[in-house]
Structure formats: structure tokens, C-alpha cells
C-alpha positions in Angstrom: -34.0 -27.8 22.1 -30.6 -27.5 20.1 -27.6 -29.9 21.7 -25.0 -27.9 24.0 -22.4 -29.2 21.2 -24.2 -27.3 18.3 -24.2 -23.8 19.7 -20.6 -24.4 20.6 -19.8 -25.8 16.6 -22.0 -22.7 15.5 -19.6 -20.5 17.3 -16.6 -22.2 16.3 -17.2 -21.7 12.4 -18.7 -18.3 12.9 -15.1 -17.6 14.2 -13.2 -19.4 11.7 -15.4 -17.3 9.0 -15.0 -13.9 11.0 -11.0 -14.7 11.3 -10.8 -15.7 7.3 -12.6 -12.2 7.1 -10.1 -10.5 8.8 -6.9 -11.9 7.0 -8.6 -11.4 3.8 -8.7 -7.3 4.7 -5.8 -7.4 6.6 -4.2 -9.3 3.1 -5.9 -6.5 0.9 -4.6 -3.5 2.8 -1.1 -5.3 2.8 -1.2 -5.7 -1.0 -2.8 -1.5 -1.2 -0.1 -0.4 0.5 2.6 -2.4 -1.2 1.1 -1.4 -4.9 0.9 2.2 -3.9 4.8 2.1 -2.7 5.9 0.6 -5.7 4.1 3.9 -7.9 5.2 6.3 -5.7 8.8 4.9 -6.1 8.6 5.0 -10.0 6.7 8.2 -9.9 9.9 9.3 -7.5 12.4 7.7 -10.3 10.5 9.4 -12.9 11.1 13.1 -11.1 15.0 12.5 -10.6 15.3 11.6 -14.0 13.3 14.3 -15.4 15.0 16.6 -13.3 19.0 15.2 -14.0 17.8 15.6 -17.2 16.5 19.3 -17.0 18.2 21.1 -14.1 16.1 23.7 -12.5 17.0 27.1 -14.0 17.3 29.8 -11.3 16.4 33.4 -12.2 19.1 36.0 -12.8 21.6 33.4 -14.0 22.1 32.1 -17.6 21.7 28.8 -16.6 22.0 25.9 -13.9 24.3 26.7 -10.9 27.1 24.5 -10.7 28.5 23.5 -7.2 
């Protein structure tokens, strides 16, 4: 028969492992979402200056509309 002490050690590292787990995902989906802001930002930059660049042309006119 295992010691009262080793069951309780066993249970200790299996949380400490289980824990480590979690902050590892937790980390990665931190780091996901933190990648996939910084493209959608450039992909957002990109669009402005494509469009300052090229105004939309509206049908019926001869060209942009100016405010």
C-alpha cells in the first residue's frame, strides 16, 4: 500500500502539469489573437491607402465626388 503522502505528491504535480497546460493554451491563444490583430490592421492600412490613392469612381459622374 502506497503512503497517504504519495497520492497527495501525485496529485500535486498532476496539477502543476494540468495548470502549465493551461497557461501554455491560454499563452497560444493570446499570441493568435495578437498576430491576427496586427494583419488585419496592415491589411486595414493597406485598403485606406489603396483607396486615398484610387478614390472610388461613382457612375454618372466623370470622376470622384468632391465634398
Amino acid at each position: 500500500m502506497t503512503p497517504p503522502h504519495a497520492n497527495q505528491n501525485f496529485r500535486t504535480v498532476a496539477y502543476a502539469i494540468a495548470r502549465d497546460k493551461g497557461q501554455r493554451i491560454l499563452l497560444n491563444l493570446i499570441a493568435a489573437a495578437a498576430v491576427t490583430t496586427v494583419f488585419a490592421v496592415k491589411a486595414s492600412e493597406t485598403d485606406n491607402q489603396r483607396l486615398s490613392a484610387n478614390p472610388p469612381v461613382v457612375a454618372g459622374t466623370d470622376g470622384p465626388l468632391i465634398p
